[in-house]
C-alpha positions as CSV (number, residue, x, y, z in Angstrom):
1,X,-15.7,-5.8,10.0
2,X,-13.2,-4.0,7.3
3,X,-11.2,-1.8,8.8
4,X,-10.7,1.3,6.2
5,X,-6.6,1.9,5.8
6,X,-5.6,5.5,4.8
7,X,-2.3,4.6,2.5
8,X,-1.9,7.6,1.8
9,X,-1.1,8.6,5.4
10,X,0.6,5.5,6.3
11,X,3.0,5.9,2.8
12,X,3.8,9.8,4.1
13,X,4.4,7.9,7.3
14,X,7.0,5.5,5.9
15,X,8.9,8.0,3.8
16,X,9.5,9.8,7.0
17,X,10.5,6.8,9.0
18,X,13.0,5.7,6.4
19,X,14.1,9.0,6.1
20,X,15.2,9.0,10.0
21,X,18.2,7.0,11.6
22,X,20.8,6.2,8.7
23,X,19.1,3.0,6.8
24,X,22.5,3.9,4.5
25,X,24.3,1.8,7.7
26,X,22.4,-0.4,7.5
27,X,21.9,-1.1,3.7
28,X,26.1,-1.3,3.7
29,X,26.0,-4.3,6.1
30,X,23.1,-5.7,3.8
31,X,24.8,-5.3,0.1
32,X,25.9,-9.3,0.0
33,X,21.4,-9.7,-0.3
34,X,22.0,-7.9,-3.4
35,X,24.7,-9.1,-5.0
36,X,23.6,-12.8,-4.6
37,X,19.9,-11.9,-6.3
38,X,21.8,-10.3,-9.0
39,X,23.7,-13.3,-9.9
40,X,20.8,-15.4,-9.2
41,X,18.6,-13.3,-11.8
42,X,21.5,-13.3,-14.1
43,X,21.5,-10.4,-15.8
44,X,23.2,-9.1,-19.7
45,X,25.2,-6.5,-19.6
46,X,23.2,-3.5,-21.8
47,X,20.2,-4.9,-20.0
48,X,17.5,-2.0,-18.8
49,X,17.0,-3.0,-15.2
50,X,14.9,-1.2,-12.8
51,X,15.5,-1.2,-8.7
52,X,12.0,-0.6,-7.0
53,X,12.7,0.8,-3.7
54,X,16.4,1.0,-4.4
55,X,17.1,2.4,-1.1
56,X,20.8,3.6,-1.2
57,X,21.0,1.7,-4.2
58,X,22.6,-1.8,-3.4
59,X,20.7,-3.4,-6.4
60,X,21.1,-1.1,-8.9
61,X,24.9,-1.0,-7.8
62,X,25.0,-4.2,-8.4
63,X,23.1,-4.4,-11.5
64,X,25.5,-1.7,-13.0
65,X,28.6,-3.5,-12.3
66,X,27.1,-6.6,-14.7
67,X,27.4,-3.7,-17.6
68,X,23.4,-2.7,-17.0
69,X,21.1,0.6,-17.8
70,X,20.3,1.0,-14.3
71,X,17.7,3.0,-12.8
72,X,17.0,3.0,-8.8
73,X,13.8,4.5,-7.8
74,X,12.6,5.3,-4.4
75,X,10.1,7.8,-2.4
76,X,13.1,8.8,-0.2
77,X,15.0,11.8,-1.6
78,X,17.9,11.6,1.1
79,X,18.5,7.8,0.3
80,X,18.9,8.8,-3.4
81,X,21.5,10.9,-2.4
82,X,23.6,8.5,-0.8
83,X,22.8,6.2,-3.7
84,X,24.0,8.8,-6.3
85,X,27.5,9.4,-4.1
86,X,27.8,5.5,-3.6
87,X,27.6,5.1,-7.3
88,X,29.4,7.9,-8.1
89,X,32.7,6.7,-6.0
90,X,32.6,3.6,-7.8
91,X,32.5,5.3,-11.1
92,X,29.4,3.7,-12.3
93,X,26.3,4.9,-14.1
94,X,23.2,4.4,-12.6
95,X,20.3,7.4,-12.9
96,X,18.4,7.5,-9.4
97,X,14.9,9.2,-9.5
98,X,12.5,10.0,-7.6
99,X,9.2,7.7,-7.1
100,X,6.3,5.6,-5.7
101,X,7.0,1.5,-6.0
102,X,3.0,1.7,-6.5
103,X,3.0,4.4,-8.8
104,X,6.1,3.8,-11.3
105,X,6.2,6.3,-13.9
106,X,7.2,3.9,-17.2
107,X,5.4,2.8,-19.1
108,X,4.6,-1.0,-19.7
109,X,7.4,-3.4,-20.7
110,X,9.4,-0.8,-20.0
111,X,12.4,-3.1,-19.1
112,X,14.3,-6.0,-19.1
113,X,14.4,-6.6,-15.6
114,X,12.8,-5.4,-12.5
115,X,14.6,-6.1,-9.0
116,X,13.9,-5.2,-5.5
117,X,15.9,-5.8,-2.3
118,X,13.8,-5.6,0.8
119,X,11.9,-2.9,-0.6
120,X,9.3,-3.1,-2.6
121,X,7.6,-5.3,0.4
122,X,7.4,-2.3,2.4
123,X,5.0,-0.7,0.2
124,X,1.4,-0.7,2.2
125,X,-0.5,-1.4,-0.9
126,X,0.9,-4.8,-1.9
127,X,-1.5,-5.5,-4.7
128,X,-0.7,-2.4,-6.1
129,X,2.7,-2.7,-5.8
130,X,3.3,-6.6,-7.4
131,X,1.4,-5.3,-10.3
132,X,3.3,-2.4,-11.4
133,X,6.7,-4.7,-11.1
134,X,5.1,-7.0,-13.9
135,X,3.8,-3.8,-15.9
136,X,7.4,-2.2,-16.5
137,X,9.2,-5.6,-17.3
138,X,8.5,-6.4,-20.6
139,X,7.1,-9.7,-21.9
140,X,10.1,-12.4,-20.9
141,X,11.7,-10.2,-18.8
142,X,13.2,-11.0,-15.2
143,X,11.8,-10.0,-11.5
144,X,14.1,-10.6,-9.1
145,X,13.0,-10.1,-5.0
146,X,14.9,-10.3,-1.9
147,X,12.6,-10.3,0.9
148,X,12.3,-10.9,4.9
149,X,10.3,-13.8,5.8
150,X,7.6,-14.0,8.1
151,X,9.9,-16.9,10.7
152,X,13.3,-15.4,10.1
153,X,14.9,-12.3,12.1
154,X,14.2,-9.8,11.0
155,X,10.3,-10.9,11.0
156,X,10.8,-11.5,14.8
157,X,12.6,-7.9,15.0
158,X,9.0,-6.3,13.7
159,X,7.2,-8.7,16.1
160,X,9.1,-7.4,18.7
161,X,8.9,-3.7,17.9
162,X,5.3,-4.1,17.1
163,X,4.5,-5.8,20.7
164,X,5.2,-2.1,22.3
165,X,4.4,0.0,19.2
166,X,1.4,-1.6,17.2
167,X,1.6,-1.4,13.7
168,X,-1.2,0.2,11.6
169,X,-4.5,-2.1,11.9
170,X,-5.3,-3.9,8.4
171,X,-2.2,-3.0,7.0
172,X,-0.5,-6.6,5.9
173,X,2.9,-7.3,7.5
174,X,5.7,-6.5,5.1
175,X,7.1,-9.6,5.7
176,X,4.1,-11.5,3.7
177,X,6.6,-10.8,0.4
178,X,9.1,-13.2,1.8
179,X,6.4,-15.9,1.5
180,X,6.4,-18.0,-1.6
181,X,2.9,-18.6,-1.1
182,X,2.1,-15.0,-1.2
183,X,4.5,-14.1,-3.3
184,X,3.2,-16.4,-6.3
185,X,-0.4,-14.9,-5.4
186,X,0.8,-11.3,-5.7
187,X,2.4,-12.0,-9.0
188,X,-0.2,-14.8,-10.3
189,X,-0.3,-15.5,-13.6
190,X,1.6,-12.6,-15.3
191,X,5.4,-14.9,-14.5
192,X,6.1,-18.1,-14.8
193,X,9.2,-20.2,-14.3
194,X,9.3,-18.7,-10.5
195,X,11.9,-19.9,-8.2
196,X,12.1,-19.4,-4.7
197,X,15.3,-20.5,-2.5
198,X,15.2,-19.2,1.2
199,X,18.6,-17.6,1.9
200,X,20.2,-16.3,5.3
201,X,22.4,-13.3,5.8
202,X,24.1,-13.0,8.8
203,X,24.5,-10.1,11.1
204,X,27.4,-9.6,13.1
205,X,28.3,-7.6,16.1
206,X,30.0,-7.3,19.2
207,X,27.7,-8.1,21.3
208,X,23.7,-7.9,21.7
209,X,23.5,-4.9,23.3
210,X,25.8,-3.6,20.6
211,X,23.0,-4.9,17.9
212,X,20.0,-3.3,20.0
213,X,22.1,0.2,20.1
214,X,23.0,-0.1,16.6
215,X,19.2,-0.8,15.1
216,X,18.0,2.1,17.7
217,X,20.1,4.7,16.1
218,X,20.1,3.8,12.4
219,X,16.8,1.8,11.7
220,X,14.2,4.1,11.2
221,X,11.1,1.3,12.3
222,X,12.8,1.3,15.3
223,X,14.0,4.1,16.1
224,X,10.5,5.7,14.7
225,X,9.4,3.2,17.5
226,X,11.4,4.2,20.4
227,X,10.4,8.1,19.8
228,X,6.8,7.0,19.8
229,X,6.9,5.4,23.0
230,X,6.9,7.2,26.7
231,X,10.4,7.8,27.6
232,X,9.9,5.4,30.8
233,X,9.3,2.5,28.7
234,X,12.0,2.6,26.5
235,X,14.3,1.0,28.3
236,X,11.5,-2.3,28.2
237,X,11.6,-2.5,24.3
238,X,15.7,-2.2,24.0
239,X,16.4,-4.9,26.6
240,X,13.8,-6.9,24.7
241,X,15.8,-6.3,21.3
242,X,19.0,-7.9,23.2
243,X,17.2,-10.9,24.3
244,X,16.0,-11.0,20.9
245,X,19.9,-10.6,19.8
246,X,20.7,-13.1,22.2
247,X,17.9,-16.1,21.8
248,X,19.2,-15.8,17.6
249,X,23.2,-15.8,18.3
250,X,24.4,-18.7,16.3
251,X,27.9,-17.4,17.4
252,X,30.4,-19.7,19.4
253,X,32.9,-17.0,20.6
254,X,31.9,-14.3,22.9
255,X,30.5,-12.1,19.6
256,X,27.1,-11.8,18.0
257,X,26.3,-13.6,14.6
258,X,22.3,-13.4,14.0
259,X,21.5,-15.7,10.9
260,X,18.6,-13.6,8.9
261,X,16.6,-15.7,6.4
262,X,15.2,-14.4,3.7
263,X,13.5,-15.3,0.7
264,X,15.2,-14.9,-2.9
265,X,12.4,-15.2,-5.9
266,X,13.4,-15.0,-9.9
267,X,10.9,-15.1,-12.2
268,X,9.8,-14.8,-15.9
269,X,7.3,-12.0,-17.1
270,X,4.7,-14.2,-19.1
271,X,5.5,-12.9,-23.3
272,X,1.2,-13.1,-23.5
273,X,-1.2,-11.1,-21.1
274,X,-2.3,-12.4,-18.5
């Protein structure tokens, strides 16, 4: 049986999620993601880059210190703000705008580069989404991801959440992006030349009760997740985050370091249509 998925709904959803907590915490401890795929996708300075689901901007911050045209785009108005201060402090240029990964408002070949850091991935309508990041890079242009996989952390962290707060039925996990397999069958034949290297970043805290605290307050899945659930089982789903916390600590010392893989994919927009 197909189970009929109301994007729109879940998309109003999501923009109120990420708007909760402060993801801006948690894209700071993040930033290194993006700096390494910017290097990777080695960009010219003067280039027109684009940042799908910029967030609070860590790739188009990163794409403007190269010397780029950056733009950051994202359906979050209060992320673009602290994107536009971020940039703003550090003197640098980039134009943030409000907008729908799946919708982009360019037009095609648009730029040089497209880039994403754990964004784009959460859009529901992945299809959708993969195919308007080829339509605005232009022929022999670059599209750089950073992505969650599906066996790393952060895929356990939604596995986790999702045990005592279900996800939406049909909706593919966001964490399919940060599989090269899907990844190459989202972007097909319109790139070629893709490479795909799995990466970690590590997390680093105190202690695991300090990470379970920390993702409560400033991640909106989960703190979305806590408010949804009865107040009497709350206490189930953080001690569940510290034993999560605590089955991943690589760490040697009395401190918390959670190695996070992820996956890092450049590619080439094909120069003939697909």
């Amino acid at each position: 049986m197909t189970i009929e998925i109301d994007l729109t709904a879940v998309k109003a959803r999501q923009q109120v999620t990420w708007a909760s907590g402060d993801y801006g915490a948690v894209a700071a401890l993040i930033h290194p993601i993006a700096e390494s795929l910017v290097a990777a996708a080695d960009l010219s300075a003067g280039a027109q880059v684009l940042d799908v689901a910029t967030g609070t901007g860590n790739a188009a911050i990163a794409a403007a210190r190269c010397g780029c045209v950056v733009t950051g785009v994202d359906y979050v108005p209060e992320l673009l703000q602290r994107g536009h201060a971020r940039a703003a402090a550090e003197r640098l240029p980039v134009t943030f705008v409000t907008g729908d990964a799946e919708r982009l408002a360019y037009d095609d070949g648009s730029f040089d580069a497209v880039l994403s850091v754990v964004g784009v991935m959460f859009a529901p309508d992945q299809e959708r989404a993969a195919a308007e990041l080829v339509r605005v890079c232009r022929p022999g242009g670059t599209l750089a991801l950073a992505s969650w996989t599906p066996q790393g952390f952060i895929g356990e962290l939604f596995r986790t959440v999702g045990r005592h707060v279900p996800p939406p039925a049909g909706l593919r996990p966001p964490v399919q992006w940060g599989d090269e397999v899907r990844v190459r069958e989202l972007l097909g034949e319109s790139v070629d030349e893709l490479r795909a290297v799995r990466r970690e970043f590590v997390f680093r805290f105190g202690a695991p009760e300090e990470f379970a605290d920390f993702f409560r307050a400033n991640y909106g899945p989960t703190l979305k997740a806590f408010e949804a659930m009865p107040a009497e089982q709350r206490p189930q789903l953080h001690a569940d985050l510290v034993e999560l916390a605590r089955s991943r600590n690589r760490s040697t010392d009395a401190t918390v370091r959670i190695p996070a893989e992820y996956l890092e994919v450049v590619a080439q927009r094909t120069t003939t249509s697909a």
